[in-house]
N, C-alpha and C positions, 0 to 999 in steps of 0.2 A: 293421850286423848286431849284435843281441843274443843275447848269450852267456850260459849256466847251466851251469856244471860242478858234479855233484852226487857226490859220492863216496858210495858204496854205493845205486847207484843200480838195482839189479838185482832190490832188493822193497821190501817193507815202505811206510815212509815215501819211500823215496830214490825208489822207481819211482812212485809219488802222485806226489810232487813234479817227476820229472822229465819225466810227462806231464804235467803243468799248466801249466811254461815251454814245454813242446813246443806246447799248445795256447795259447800267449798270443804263437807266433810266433818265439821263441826257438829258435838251436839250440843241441841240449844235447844236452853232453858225460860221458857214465860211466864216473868210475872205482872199479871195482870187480874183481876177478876172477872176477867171473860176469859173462857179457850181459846187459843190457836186455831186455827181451822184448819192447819198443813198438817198433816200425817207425820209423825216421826218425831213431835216437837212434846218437851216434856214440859207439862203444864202444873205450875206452882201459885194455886190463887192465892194471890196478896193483894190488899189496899194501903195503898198509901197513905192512905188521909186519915189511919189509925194507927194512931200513935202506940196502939204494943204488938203494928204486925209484925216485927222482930222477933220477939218471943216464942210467935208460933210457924214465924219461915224460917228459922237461923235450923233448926234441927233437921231438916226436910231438904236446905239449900248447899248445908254443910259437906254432905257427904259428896256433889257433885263436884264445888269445888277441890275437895282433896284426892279425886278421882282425875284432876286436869293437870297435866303438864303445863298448860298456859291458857289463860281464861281472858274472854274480851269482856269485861264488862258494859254494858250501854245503857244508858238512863234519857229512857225515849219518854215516858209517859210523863204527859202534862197536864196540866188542869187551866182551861181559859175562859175568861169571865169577859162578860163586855160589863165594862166599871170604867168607870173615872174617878181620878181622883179626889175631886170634891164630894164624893158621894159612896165611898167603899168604908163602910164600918171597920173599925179595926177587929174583930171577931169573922166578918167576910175576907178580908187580908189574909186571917191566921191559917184562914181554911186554904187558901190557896199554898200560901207559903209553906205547908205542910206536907202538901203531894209535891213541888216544883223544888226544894229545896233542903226539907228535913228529910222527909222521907230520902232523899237522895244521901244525904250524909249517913243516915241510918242501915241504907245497904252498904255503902262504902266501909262502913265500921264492920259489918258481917264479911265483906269479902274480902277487902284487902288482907287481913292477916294470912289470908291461903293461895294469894297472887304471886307465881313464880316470876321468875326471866323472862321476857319477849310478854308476856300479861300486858294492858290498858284499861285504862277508864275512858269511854268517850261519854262526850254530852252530846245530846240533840237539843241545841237552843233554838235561834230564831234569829232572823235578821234584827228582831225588835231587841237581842241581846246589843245590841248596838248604838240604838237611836230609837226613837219613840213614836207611835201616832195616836191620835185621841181614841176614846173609848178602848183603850186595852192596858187599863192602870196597874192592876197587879200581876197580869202574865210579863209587860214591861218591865215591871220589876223584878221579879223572878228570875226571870231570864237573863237580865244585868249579872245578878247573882250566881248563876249558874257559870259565867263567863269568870267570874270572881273566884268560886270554886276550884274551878280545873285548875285555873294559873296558882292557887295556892297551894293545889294538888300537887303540882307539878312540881315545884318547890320543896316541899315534904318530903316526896318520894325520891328527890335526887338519889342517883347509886344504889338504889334497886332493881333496876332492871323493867321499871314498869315506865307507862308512857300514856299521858293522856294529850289528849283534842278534844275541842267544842265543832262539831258541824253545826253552821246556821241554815237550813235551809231556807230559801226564799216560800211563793205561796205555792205549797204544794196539794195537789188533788187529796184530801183526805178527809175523813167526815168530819172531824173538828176544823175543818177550813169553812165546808157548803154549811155545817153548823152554826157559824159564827157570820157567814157573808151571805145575805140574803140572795138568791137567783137572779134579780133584777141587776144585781152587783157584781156578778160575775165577769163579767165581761169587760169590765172597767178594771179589775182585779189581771186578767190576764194582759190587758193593754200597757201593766205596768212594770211586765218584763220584755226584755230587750229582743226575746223573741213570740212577744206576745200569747203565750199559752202556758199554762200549769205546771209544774211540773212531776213530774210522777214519781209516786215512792219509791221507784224503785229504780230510779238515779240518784236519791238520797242513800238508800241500801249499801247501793254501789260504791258511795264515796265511804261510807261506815265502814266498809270491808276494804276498804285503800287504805284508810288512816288507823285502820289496826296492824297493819302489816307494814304502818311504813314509819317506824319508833323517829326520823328523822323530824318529823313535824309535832314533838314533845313541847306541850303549852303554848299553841298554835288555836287562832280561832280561825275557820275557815270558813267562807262563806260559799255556801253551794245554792246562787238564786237567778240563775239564769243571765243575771247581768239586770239591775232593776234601774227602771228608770226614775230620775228623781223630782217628783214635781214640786 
């Protein structure tokens, strides 16, 4: 049996993608503290930004892993603040860095000991894991991080058989994007890819479910944004 545990899997990108594993035969596992809305998806509520959800997903999460031949694991859910840096408390920091970052080590520590052969870890960063724009100081961070992660990941894991990537996606259609980017803003937002429009979860999905199947691109960040233009 193959396995897809997709954290924040309840919209956006996380629910693309974790119909895609679901349609590629896969069963997949969401943790998030919303449900899934796809039928067939086994839903595991966790928060990240609680530091002993461990405790009470490791018993619950366990069993599926040791039920898989080879598990994708994917660490989609994020937390984004509009913050700058002269003005993010180090207690608002923590908060962040705890769903984008610990929390992500925290399942790593749960799952990898039950990761077979042909197994991964991907990340769902961000073009901003890259380079920077104003107002988005600690997901910028974070997201550095996260690009940090995997390449160390990757590293660790050498000669096991496992295989991680970071996808960036550019701006893609999701409620954390129209959340974050006022209406008015939209449209400047899409004029800033090369093919002037959004792009949809579910060409990020797509690439999630290439870069698990394809161990050749081990400690690889990839960027999937359309082509952004740079002003």
């Amino acid at each position: 049996m193959k396995l897809a545990i997709v954290s924040g899997a309840s919209a956006g990108i996380g629910l693309a993608t974790a119909g895609r594993f679901l349609d590629a035969g896969y069963r997949v596992v969401n943790l998030s503290r919303r449900a899934c809305p796809l039928p067939g998806i086994v839903d595991l509520r966790c928060d990240l930004s609680d530091p002993d959800f461990p405790n009470t997903l490791g018993p619950q999460l366990t069993p599926h892993l040791e039920a898989a031949s080879e598990t994708a694991l994917i660490h989609n859910a994020s937390r984004l603040a509009n913050d700058t840096a002269d003005n993010t408390s180090s207690d608002d920091l923590r908060a962040v860095i705890e769903v984008n970052v610990v929390g992500i080590n925290s399942l790593n520590r749960l799952a990898i000991p039950h990761l077979g052969d042909g197994s991964c870890v991907l990340f769902v960063a961000s073009t901003l894991a890259e380079k920077a724009v104003p107002g988005s100081y600690s997901y910028v961070l974070t997201k550095h991080a996260q690009v940090g992660m995997m390449r160390a990941l990757c590293q660790d894991l050498a000669g096991t058989g496992i295989h991680t990537a970071c996808i960036c996606p550019g701006f893609t259609d999701t409620e954390m994007l129209r959340a974050h980017v006022p209406p008015e803003a939209l449209d400047a937002v899409r004029g800033m890819s090369a093919y002037n429009r959004l792009i949809d979860p579910g060409e990020i999905a797509g690439t999630l479910y290439w870069a698990a199947t394809a161990p050749v691109i081990n400690g690889s960040v990839v960027h999937a944004n359309l082509g952004q233009i740079e002003r």
